[in-house]
C-alpha positions in Angstrom: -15.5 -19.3 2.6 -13.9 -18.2 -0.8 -15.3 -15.1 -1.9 -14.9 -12.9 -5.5 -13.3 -9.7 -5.6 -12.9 -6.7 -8.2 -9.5 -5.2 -8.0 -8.1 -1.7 -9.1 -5.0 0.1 -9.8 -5.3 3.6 -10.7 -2.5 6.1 -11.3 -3.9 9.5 -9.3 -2.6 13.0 -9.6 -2.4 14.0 -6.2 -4.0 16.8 -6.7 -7.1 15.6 -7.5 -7.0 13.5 -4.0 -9.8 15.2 -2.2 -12.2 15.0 -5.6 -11.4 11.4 -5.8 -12.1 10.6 -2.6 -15.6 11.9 -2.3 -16.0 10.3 -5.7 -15.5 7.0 -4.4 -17.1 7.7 -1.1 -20.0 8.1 -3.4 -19.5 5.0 -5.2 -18.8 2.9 -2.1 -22.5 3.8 -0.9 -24.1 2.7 -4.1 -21.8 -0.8 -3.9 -22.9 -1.2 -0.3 -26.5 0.0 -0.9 -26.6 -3.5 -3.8 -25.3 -6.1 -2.0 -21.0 -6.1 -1.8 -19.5 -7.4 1.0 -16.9 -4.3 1.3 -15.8 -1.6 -0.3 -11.9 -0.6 0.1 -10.3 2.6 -1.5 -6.6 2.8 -0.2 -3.8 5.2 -1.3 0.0 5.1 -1.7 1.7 5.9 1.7 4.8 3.4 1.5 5.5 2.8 -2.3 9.2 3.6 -2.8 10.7 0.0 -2.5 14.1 -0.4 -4.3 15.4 -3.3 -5.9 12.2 -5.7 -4.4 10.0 -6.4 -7.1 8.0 -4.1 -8.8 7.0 -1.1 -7.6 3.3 -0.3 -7.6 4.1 3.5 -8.9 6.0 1.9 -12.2 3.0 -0.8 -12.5 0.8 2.0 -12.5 2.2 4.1 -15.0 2.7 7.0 -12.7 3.7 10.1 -13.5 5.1 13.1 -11.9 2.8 14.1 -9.4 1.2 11.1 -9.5 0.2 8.3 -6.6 -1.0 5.1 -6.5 -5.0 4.2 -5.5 -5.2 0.4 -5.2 -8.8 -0.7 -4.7 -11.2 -3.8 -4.5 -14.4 -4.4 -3.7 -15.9 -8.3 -2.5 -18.8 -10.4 -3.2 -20.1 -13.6 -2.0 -19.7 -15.1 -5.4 -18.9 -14.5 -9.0 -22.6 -14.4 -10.1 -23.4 -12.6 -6.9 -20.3 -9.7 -8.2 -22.2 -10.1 -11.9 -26.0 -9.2 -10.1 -24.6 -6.6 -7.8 -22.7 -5.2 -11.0 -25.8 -4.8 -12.9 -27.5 -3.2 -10.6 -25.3 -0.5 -10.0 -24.4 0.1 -13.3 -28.2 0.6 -13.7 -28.5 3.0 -10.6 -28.6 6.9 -11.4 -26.1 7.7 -8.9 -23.4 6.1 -11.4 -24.7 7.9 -14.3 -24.2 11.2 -12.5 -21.0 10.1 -10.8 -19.7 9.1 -14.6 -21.3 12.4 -16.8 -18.9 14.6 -13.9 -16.1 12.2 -14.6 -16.2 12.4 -17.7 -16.4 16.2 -17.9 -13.6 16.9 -15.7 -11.2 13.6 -15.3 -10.1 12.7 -12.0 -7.5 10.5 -13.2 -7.0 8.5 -16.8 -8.7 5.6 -17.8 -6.2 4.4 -20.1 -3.6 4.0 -17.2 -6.3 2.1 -14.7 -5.9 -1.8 -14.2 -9.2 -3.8 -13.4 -9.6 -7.5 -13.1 -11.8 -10.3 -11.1 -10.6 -12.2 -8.6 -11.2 -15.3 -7.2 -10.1 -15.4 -3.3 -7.2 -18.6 -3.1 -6.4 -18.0 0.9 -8.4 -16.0 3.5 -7.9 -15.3 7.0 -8.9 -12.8 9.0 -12.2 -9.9 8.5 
């Protein structure tokens, strides 16, 4: 069954690990609570590959200090990612979760990557 996904690369000061991660605990419940499939929130453990390919730290933009989250969340469909979307951006958990954002960064905006995905092979899950 081909599924859509969201997918996101974020250059994180590691410092601001433990904020993120109960950020996107939060986030994850209000996903969940509208419908995705799953919710994933991973960060850099093995990243420092020489000479194969390109590193996700250099995609990323990262700085000194920096890691790598890499992210995704899946839906049944593209217009079931499009009615799940909407309602969460609608839900008053997000509004809250972005005002504190906003106030304080947890990492920069400018230096996330975001895109939609449709699934080409799956196995496994």
């Amino acid at each position: 069954m081909a599924h859509y996904i969201d997918g996101f690369l974020i250059a994180l000061p590691k410092k601001n690990l433990a904020r993120y991660k109960r950020l996107a605990t939060a986030a994850a419940k209000v996903w969940m609570d509208h419908g995705a499939l799953q919710y994933m929130e991973c960060v850099g453990d093995d990243l420092d590959h020489k000479g194969i390919g390109y590193p996700f730290p250099k995609a990323a933009k990262c700085k000194h200090g920096d890691t790598v989250i890499f992210s995704w969340i899946v839906y049944r469909n593209r217009r079931h990612r499009d009615q799940v979307n909407k309602k969460v951006m609608e839900d008053p958990r997000m509004e809250k979760m972005y005002r504190e954002q906003m106030k304080t960064p947890i990492f920069d905006h400018k230096r996330m990557a975001f895109g939609g995905f449709a699934s080409l092979v799956e196995k496994g899950m």
